[in-house]
N, C-alpha and C positions, 0 to 999 in steps of 0.2 A: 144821515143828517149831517151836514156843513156846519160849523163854527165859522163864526168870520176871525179872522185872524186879527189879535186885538193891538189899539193902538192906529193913529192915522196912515195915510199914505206916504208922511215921510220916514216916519218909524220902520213902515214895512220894508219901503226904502232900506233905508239902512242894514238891519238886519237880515237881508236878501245879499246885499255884496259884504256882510260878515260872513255869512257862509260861504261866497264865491271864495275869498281870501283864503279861508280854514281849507277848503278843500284844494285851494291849488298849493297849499304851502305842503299838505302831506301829501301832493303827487311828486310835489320837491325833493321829501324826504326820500321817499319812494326810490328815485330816479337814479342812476348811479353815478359816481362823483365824477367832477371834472377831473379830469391829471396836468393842473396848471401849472405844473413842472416841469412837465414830459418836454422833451428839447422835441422841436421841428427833425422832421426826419431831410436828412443833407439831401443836398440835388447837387450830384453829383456828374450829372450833362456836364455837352461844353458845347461848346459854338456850333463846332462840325469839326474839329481836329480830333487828332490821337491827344491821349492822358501826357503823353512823352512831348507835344509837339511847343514848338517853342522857334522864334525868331529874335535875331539879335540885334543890331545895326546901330551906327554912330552917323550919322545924316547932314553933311555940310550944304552950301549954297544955297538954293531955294525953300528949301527946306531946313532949318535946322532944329535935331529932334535927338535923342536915346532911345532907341527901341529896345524893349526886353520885353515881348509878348510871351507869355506862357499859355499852356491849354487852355485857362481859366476866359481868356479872352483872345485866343487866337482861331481865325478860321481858314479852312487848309485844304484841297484840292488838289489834286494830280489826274490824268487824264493821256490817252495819248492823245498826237497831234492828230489836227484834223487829214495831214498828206500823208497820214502811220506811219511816218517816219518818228521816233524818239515820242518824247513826253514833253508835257506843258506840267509846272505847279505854280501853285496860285496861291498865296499869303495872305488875307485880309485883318489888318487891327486899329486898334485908336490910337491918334493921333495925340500925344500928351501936348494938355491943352495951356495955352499962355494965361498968365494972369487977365488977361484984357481979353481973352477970345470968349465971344459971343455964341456959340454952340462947337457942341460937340464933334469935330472930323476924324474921317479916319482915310485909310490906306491901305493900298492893295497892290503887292507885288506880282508880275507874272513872269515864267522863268522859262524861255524857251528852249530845251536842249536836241536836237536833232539827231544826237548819237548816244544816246543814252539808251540802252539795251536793258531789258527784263532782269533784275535779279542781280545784275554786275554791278559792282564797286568800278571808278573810273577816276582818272585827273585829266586835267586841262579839258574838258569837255567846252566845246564855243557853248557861248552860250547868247539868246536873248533878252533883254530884259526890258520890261516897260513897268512903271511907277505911274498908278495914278492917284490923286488925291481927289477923296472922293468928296462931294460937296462943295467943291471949289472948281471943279472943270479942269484941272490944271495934269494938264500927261509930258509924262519923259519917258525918253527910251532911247534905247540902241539901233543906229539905222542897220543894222547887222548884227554879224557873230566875231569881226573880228576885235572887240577892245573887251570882250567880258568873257570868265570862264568859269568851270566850278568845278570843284573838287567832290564826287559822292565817295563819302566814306563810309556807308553802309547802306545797303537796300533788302531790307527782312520782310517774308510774308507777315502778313499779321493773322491771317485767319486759318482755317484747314490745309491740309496737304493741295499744293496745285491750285490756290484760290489766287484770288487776280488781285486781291488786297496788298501792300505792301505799305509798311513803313521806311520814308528814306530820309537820311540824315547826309548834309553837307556844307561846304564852305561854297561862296559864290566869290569874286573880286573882279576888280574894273582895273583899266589901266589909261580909263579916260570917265570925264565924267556924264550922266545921263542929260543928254540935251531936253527943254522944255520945246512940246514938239507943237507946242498952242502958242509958243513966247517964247521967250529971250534967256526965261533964265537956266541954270543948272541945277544937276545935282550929284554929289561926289560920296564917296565912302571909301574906306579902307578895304572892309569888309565884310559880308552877309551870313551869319552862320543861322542853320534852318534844319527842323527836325518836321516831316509831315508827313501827309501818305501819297500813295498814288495807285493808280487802279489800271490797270494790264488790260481792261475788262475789251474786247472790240465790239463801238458801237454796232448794233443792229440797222 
């Protein structure tokens, strides 16, 4: 036998989502506690460089800028050349931005050294160099190897015995400055010091 349940339809109403309420509150109880504490676990990633890697630079003429990129926001490449003659490295970071600049740019060094051998520390190495500013179209570079040079002052595996990974740290300088190869203007420095990797690896 049925009992109607007493009281109208708005009554029942009501006392229908009392009970929804009672019952979601003890699945609350229930449930186990937040840790609104708990600090965010780090991310500790980086761009695509070494933990170590880092560029420096002081930036006159067309540019003028302080670089001090660390891992946190430096991305970093090495490579041999495509004629496997020596190594290419490759620098990409942000451009600290002006009070009046409208978005964010960045920049990208390329280093071309042709004598630059597996695993050996080197000075005066010629070197290439092209600067492009990305988001702007604007490229400098050296029409050659004779007005730029670099100093590698260390080139360490980074990985297993025999692995193609290396980390290499060195000084770069100019004795002329990077002509703008789209325009008219330059750009100068004293000096480039650069901490990144490079990979022995030979394409397939």
């Amino acid at each position: 036998m049925k009992f109607p349940y007493p009281g109208n339809a708005r009554t029942r109403s009501a006392a229908a989502l009392l009970l929804t309420f009672q019952y979601l509150l003890v699945a609350a109880c229930d449930a186990p506690p937040i840790a609104a504490d708990e600090p965010p676990v780090a991310d500790t990633s980086v761009p695509g460089c070494e933990v170590e890697g880092q560029l420096s630079a002081e930036l006159y003429g067309g540019i003028r800028a302080t670089l001090a990129w660390g891992a946190d926001v430096l991305d970093c490449d090495g490579m041999i050349r495509p004629d496997g003659e020596g190594a290419r490295l490759r620098f990409a970071g942000p451009l600290p931005a002006g009070e009046s600049a409208e978005e964010q740019r960045s920049l990208a060094f390329i280093f071309g050294l042709p004598d630059l051998q597996r695993g050996e520390t080197a000075s005066e190495l010629p070197t290439n160099v092209t600067l492009i500013e990305v988001g702007a179209g604007r490229f400098y570079g050296t029409q050659d190897t004779e007005n730029c040079w670099t100093d590698i002052l260390s080139q360490e595996q980074i990985g297993a015995e025999n692995a193609a990974e290396y980390r290499i740290t060195g000084l770069l300088y100019c004795v002329a400055p990077l002509a703008e190869l789209n325009g008219s203007s330059s750009i100068s420095f004293a000096d480039i010091k650069f901490t990144g990797r490079l990979s022995w690896e030979v394409p397939e």
